[in-house]
N, C-alpha and C positions, 0 to 999 in steps of 0.2 A: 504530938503530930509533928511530922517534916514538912518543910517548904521543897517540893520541887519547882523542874528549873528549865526551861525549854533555850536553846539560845541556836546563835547559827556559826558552823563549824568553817565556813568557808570566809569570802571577803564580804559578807554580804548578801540580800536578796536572795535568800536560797529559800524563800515563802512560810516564815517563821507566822506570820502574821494568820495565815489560812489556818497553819495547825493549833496554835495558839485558841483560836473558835472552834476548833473542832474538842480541843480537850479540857475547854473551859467547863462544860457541863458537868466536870467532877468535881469543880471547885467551886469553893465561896466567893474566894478572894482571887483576884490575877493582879500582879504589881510590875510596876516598869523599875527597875534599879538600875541603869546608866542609857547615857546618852542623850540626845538634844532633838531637833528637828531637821538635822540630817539623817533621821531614822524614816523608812515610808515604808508601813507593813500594810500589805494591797489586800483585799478581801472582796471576794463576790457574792453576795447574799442577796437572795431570791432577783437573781437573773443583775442587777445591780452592782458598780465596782465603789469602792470606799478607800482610801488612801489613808492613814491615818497614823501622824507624824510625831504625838506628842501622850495622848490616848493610850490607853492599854488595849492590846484588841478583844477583850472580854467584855466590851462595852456591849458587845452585840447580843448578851446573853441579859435576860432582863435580872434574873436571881441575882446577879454577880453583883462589887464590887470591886472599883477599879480604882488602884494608888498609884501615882506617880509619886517616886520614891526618891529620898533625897539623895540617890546618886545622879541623878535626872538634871539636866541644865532646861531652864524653859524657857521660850520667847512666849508672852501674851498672846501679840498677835495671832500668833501661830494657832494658839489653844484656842481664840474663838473663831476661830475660822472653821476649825474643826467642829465646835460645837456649835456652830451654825448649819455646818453642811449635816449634819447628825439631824440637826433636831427638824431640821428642812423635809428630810427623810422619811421624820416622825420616829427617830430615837432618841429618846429623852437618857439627860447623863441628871438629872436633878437627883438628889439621892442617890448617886452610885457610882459618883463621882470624887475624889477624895485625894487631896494633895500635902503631904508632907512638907512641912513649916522649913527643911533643911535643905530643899532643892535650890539653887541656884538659879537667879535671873539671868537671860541675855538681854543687854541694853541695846540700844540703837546705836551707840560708838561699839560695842564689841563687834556688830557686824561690818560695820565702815572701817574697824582696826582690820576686820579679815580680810575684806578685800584691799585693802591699801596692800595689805602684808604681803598676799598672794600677787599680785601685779606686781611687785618688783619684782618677784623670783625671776621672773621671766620666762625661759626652759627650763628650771630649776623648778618651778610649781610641785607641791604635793598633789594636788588635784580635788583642792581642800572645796567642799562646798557651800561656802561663802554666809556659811549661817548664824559664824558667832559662836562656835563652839569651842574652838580651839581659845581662843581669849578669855572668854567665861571662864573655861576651868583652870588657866594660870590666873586669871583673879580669885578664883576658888584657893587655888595651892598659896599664893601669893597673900591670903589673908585679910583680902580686903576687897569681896566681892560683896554684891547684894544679895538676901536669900527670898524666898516667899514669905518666910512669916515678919520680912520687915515692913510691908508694905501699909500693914496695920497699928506699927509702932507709931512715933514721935519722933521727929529728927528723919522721917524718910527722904524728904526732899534733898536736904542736908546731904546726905550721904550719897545720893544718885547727882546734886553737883559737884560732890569730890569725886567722884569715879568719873563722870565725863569730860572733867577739868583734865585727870590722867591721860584721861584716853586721847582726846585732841593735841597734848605735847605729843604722845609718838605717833599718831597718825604726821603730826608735822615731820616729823622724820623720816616719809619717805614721798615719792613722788606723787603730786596731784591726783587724783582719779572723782569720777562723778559722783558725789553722793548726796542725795539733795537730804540732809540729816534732819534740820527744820520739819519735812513732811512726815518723814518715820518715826520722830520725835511724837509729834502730835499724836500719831496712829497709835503708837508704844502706851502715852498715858491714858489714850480713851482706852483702851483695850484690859488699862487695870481696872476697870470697873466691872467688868466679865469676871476675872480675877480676883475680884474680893468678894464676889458670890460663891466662889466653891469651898466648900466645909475643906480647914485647915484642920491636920492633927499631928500629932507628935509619931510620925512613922514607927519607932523603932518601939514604940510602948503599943502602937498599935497593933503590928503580927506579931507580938509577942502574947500579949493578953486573947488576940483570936487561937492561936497555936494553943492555948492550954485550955479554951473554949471547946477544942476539937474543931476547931473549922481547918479546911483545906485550902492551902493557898500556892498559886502559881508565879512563880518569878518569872518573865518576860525580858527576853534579851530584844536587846535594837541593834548594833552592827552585827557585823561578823566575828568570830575569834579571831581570825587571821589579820585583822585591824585591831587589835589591845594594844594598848599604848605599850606594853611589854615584852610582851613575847610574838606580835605584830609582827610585820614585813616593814619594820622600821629604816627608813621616817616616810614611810607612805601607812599610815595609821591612823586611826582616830586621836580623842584626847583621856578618853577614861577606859578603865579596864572590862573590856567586853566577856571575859570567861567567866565560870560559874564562882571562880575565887571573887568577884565582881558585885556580887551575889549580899554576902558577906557586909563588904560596906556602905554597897549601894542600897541596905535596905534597914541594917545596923540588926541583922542574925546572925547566929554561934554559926562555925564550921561545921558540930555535929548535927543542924537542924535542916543541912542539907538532904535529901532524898531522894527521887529519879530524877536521871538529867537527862534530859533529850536533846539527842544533838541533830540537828537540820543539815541535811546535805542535799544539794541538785545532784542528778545524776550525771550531770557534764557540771564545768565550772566556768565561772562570770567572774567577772573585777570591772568596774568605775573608776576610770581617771589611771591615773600614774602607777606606779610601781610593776614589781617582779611578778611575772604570769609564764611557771615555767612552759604548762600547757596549752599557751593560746594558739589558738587558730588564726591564721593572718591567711584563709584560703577559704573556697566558696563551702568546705565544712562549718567555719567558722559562721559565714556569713548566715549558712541556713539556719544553724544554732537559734543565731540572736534575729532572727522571723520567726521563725516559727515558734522562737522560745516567746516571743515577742520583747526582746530586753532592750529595754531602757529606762533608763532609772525613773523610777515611782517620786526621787524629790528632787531631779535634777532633770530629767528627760534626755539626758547623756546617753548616747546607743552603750552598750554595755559591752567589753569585750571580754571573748568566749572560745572557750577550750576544753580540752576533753578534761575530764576527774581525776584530779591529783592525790592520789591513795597516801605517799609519805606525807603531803600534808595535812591528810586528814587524819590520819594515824596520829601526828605530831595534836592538832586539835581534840582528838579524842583522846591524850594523854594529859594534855593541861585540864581538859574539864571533868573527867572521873565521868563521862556519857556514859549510861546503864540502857542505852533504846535509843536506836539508830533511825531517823525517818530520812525515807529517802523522795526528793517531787522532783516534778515535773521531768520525769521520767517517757513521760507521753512525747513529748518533746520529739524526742528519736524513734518515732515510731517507724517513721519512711527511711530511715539508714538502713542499708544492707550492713556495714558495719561501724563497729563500736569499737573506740579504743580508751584505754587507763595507761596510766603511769605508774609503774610499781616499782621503781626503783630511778635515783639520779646518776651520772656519771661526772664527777669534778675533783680534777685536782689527779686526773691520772687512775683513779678507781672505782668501785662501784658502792654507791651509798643508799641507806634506805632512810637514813635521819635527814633532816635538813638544815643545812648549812647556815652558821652563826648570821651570817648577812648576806641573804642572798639577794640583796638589791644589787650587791657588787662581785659574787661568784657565777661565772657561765655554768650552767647545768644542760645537760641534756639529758632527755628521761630515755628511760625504759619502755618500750610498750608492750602491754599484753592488749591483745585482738579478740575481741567478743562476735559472732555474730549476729547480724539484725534478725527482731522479730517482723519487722516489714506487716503487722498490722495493727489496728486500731484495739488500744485497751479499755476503751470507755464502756464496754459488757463483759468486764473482769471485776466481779465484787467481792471475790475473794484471790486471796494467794494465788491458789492452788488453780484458779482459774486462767492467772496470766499463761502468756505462751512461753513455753519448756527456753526459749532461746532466755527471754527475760527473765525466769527466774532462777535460770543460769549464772546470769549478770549479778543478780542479787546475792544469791549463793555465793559467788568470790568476793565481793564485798563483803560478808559475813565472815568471811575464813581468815580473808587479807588482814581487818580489822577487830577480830576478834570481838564484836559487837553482833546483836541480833537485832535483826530490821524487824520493827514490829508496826509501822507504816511507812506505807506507798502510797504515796500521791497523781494521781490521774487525768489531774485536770483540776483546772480556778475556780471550779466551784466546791463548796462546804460538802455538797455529798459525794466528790469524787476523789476519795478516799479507802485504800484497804486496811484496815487495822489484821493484826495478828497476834496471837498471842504469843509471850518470848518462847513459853515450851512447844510453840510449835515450829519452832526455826529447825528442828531436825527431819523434819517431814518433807 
């Protein structure tokens, strides 16, 4: 058996979380392998919305189990919060719950080191979201962070006062800012008591040993690819590597045990906070985007900003992740646009490009555009392809050719059944 791999091709939010429950029903396993609680995969189940930052979104499926994977950074807090609002709900995670002994704690000084950090920058800010992530995984890199499975050792104490002795020298070294640590501190240690209820296991011996059980297991991405610490719109990025190579370490499986990838694309494009957005919209296009799209951020509530769909870098994402099925949401979005525009090409540097540029935090670009027209009506009584209207599957159609990828879902709308699946050999129809 292969692990597939669902992740998202853009900066982010482009509704990983919604598909993620809708293709859990083929799997046993669904697993989080990077990222912290700047992740918020939104989901609407039976009329109901769920935010959920830390969780795999295959909680929702009673059959499943759900691992947070030691490429995973965790704050407690965070996790029972979540499994409060769950079980409030009357979704139970007892048994189907499951955390890998190698994931990474965030402390209460990792998030006071973030905001100190980010407050000097000044206009310089990343647009970091203040959660402790960024710190965590240079204690991670740096060798001398805390993990999950030390919680249950000896010498725990020990170890969480040498890392917050660290942390309070460099928070000394930059300017004052509020953080009442005393309070968060308190919350931090009640909250490992939630934490030392969830069945610990050895991740990596774990989808190893299901894989040859024949179970199926889903890898769950949390940013976007266009945030990888690597190949990212550096240094406006996350801290761990968000593409399906990500995969690999975040969950400790072979490269050949990779199998579909699915890559999550919006039909227009969104970015939170700082950096390069060759396509945004800074005009009442834009503005209608992010309403009617309804965006802002699921773990920041930051309005999102918004522009048309950036083809070279989706191309560029769907070249680092090996994507085999393309889903395209919130598509519906645009339903009231008379028209629709892409970017299919850059101009910098005097010529015309389709790759994108080593750093384009600091090369001007100007796109290309190709002009689509609006379907100017409601897709919500389109249950199949074949059903949307001729302008929209238009739209898809160049999508398909631009990127050499076959769309085998469309997304319709925030709920779990507004959904078209398609099968790949039908993308020539």
């Amino acid at each position: 058996m292969q692990v597939d791999v669902l992740l998202g091709l853009q900066w982010g939010d482009e509704g990983k979380g919604k598909i993620v429950d809708v293709l859990a029903s083929k799997y046993q396993i669904v697993a989080r392998f990077q990222g912290g609680p700047n992740a918020g995969h939104t989901l609407v189940i039976n009329g109901k919305k769920f935010v959920l930052h830390t969780i795999p979104s295959g909680i929702f499926r009673e059959h499943l189990i759900n691992l947070i994977g030691n490429g995973v950074v965790l704050d407690p807090i965070t996790l029972e919060k979540e499994i409060i609002q769950l079980s409030t709900a009357g979704i139970s995670v007892q048994n189907r719950l499951l955390l890998s002994r190698k994931a990474h704690l965030i402390l209460p000084t990792h998030r006071y080191l973030d905001a100190a950090s980010e407050a000097s920058k000044g206009s310089s800010k990343i647009g970091s979201t203040l959660k402790g992530i960024g710190p965590t995984y240079m204690d991670k890199t740096g060798r001398n962070g805390i993990r999950t499975g030390d919680i249950h050792l000896a010498g725990f104490d020990q170890r969480y006062l040498a890392l917050k002795k660290k942390h309070l020298h460099l928070i000394s070294l930059f300017p004052e800012i509020e953080f009442n640590l005393s309070e968060e501190e308190d919350r931090w240690m009640a909250s490992l008591e939630s934490l030392r209820q969830i069945p610990q296991v050895d991740g990596e011996y774990y989808i190893h040993d299901a894989l040859l059980a024949g179970k199926r297991v889903l890898a769950e991405g949390a940013q976007g690819s266009l945030l990888d610490i690597d190949f990212g719109t550096y240094p406006f990025v996350t801290s761990s590597n968000t593409i399906t190579a990500g995969v690999c370490t975040g969950l400790g499986i072979a490269p050949q045990r990779i199998g579909e990838v699915y890559g999550v694309t919006k039909a227009y494009c969104t970015r939170v906070g700082s950096g390069p957005f060759p396509t945004e919209l800074e005009n009442e296009e834009g503005e209608f985007l992010r309403k009617a799209g309804n965006e802002f951020g699921s773990t920041t509530g930051r309005p999102r900003r918004c522009g048309w769909v950036d083809l070279p870098l989706l191309k560029y994402s769907i070249m680092l992740n090996g994507v085999t099925q393309l889903v395209v949401t919130k598509i519906d979005v645009m339903n009231a646009m008379s028209e629709i525009q892409a970017a299919i090409a850059y101009y910098y540097d005097g010529k015309r490009h389709t790759n994108v540029p080593y750093d384009l935090n600091l090369v001007s670009v100007q796109p290309e555009w190709h002009a689509f027209a609006g379907w100017e009506q409601d897709l919500s009584t389109s249950s199949r392809f074949e059903d949307l209207p001729k302008a929209c599957q238009s739209f898809l159609h160049y999508l398909e050719e631009y990127l050499h990828v076959p769309v085998t879902m469309v997304s319709t709308g925030p709920e779990r059944e507004s959904l078209i699946e398609r099968k790949v050999e039908e993308k020539t129809t």
